[in-house]
C-alpha positions in Angstrom: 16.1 -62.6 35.5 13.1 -60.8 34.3 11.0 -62.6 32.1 11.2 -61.8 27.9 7.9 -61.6 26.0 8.1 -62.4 22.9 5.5 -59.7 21.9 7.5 -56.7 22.0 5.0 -54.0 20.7 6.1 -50.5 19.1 7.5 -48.3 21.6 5.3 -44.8 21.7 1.6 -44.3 22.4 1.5 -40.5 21.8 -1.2 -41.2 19.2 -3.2 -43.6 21.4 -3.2 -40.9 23.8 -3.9 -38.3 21.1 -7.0 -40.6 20.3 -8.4 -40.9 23.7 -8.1 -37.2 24.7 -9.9 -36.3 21.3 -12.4 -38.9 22.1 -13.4 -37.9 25.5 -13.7 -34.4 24.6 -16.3 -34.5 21.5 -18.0 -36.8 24.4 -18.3 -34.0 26.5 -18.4 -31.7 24.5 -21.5 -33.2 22.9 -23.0 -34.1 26.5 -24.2 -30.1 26.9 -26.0 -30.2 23.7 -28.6 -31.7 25.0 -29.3 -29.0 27.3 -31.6 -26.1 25.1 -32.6 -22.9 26.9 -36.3 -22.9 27.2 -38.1 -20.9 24.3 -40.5 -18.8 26.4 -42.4 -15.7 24.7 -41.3 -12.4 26.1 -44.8 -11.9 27.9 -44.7 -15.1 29.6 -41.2 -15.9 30.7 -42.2 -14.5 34.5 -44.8 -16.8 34.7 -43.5 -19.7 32.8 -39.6 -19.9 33.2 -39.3 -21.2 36.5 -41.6 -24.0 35.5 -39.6 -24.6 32.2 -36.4 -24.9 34.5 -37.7 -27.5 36.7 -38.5 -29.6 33.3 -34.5 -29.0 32.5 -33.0 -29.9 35.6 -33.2 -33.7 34.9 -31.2 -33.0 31.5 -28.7 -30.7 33.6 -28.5 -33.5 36.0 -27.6 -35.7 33.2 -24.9 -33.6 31.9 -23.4 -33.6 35.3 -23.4 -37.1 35.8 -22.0 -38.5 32.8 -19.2 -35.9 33.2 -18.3 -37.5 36.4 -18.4 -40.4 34.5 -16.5 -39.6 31.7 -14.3 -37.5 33.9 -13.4 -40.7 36.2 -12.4 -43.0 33.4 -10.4 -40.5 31.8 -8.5 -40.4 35.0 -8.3 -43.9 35.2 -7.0 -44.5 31.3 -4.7 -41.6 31.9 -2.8 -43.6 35.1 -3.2 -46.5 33.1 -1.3 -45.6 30.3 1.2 -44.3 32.1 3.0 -47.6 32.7 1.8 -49.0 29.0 4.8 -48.0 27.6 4.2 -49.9 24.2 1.3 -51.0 21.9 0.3 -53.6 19.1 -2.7 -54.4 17.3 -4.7 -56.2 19.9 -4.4 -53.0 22.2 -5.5 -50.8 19.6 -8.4 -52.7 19.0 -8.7 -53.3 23.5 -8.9 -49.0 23.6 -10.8 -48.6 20.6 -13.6 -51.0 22.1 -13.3 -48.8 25.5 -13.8 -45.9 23.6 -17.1 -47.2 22.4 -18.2 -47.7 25.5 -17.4 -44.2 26.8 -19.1 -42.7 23.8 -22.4 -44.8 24.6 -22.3 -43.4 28.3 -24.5 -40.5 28.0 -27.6 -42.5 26.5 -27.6 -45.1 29.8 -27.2 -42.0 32.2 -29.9 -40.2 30.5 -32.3 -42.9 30.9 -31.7 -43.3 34.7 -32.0 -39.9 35.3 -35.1 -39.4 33.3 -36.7 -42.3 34.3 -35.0 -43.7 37.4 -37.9 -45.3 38.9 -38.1 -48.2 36.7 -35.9 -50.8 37.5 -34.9 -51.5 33.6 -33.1 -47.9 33.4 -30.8 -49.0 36.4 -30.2 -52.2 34.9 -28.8 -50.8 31.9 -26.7 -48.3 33.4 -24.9 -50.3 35.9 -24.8 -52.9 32.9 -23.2 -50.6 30.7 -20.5 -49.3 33.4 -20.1 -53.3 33.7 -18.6 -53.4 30.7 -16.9 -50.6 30.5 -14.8 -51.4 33.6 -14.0 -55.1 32.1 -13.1 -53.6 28.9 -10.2 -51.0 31.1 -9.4 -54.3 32.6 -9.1 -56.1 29.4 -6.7 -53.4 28.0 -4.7 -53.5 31.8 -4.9 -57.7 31.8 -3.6 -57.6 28.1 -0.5 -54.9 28.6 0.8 -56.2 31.7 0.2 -60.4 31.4 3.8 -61.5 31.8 4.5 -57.6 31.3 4.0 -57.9 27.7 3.5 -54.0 27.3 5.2 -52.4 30.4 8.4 -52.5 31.8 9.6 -55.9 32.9 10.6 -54.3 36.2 7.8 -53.1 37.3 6.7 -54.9 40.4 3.4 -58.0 40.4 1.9 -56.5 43.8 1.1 -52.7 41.6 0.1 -54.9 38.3 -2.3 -57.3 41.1 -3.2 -53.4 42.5 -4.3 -51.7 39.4 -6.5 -55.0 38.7 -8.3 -55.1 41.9 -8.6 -51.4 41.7 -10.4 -51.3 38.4 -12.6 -54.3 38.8 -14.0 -53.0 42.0 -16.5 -50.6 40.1 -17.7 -53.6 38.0 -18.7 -55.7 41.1 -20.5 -52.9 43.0 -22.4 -51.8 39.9 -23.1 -55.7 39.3 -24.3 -55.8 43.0 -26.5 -52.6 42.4 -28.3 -54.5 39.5 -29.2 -57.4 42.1 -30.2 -54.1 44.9 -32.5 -52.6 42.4 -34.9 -55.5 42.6 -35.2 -54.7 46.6 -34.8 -50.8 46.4 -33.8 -48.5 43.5 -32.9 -45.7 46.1 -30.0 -47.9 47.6 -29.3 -49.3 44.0 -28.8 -45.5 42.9 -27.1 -44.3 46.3 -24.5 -47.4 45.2 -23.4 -45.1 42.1 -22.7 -42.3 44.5 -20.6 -44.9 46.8 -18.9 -45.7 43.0 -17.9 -42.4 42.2 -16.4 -41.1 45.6 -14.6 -44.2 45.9 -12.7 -43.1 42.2 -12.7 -39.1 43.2 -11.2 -39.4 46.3 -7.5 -39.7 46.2 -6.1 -43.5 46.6 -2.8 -45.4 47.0 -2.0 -45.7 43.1 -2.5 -41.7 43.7 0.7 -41.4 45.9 2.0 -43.7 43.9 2.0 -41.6 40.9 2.8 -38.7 43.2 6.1 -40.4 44.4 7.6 -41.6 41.0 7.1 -38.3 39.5 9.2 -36.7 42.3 11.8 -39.4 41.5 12.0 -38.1 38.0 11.9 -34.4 38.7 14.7 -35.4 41.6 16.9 -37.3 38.7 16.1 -34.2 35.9 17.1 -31.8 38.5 
């Protein structure tokens, strides 16, 4: 017999979701205003604009990052909350701490693009994904501990797979911090590893995949 919590939770996250997507979006929204098109008098843009563009490119590079960024834990919050089928307090306050973090993201990647060869600017990033990925994990531990906030049949070995899954990013950004005091270039080249590991399709992927062809199966 499945286990009864005795924190239920309100059924419905539609306004947590609501939150999140609003959150994100003034994020990235606000990501490309940092990007200015050079102010160049007419009579010098032939000579000057190309150099003005190179001074840019860090800023674009920026941008482009901490969309990835954003763009990853989005996805990740978005799977996530598909089996948190109910919320309390302490979850609110779990995602509203997350959202913190996301909102901070583009001042760390800024610094390590603009000045990635000192050691303190990738310290702070990977620190900052750190605990970003804990706080995820916090909200994941905190909804499915003795599936407080999910279904009661959903099974251990996908709540143990979600767990592992999201704490992996943590651990390689904590072992880039301990890289960058050998080499900066593998340090930063363990971001890239971070990022394709998230893009790339995975088993919680198919996962997704297969239950939402169950429920389009049933509906039809």
């Amino acid at each position: 017999m499945a286990k009864t919590n005795s924190v239920v939770g309100v059924p419905g996250n539609e306004r947590i979701n609501a939150l999140n997507d609003g959150v994100f979006a003034i994020v990235i929204t606000l990501l490309v205003l940092e990007i200015k098109v050079p102010d160049i008098p007419p009579d010098l843009v032939a000579t000057e604009l190309p150099h003005a563009l190179r001074e840019v490119a860090p800023k674009v590079l920026s941008h482009i990052i901490s969309f990835l960024v954003l763009g990853i834990y989005w996805v990740g919050q978005h799977n996530m909350f598909m089996h948190i089928k109910r919320h309390n307090r302490v979850l609110l306050w779990l995602d509203i701490l997350f959202l913190l973090c996301m909102a901070s993201m583009p001042f760390p990647t800024g610094l390590v693009v603009q000045y990635g060869q000192e050691q303190i600017s990738v310290v702070i990033y990977a620190g900052t994904l750190i605990i970003t990925g804990l706080t995820l994990d916090a909200i994941w531990w905190y909804a499915s501990h003795d599936h407080r906030l999910v279904d009661e049949s959903m099974d251990p070995k996908l709540i143990a797979f979600v767990h592992r899954r999201v704490l992996l990013a943590p651990l390689i950004y904590l072992l880039a911090i301990g890289v960058s005091f050998i080499s900066l270039l593998v340090a930063k080249l363990l971001f890239v590893v971070v990022a394709l590991l998230y893009i790339l399709p995975n088993p919680l992927d198919h996962y997704h995949h297969s239950k939402l062809h169950e429920q389009v199966t049933v509906w039809d």
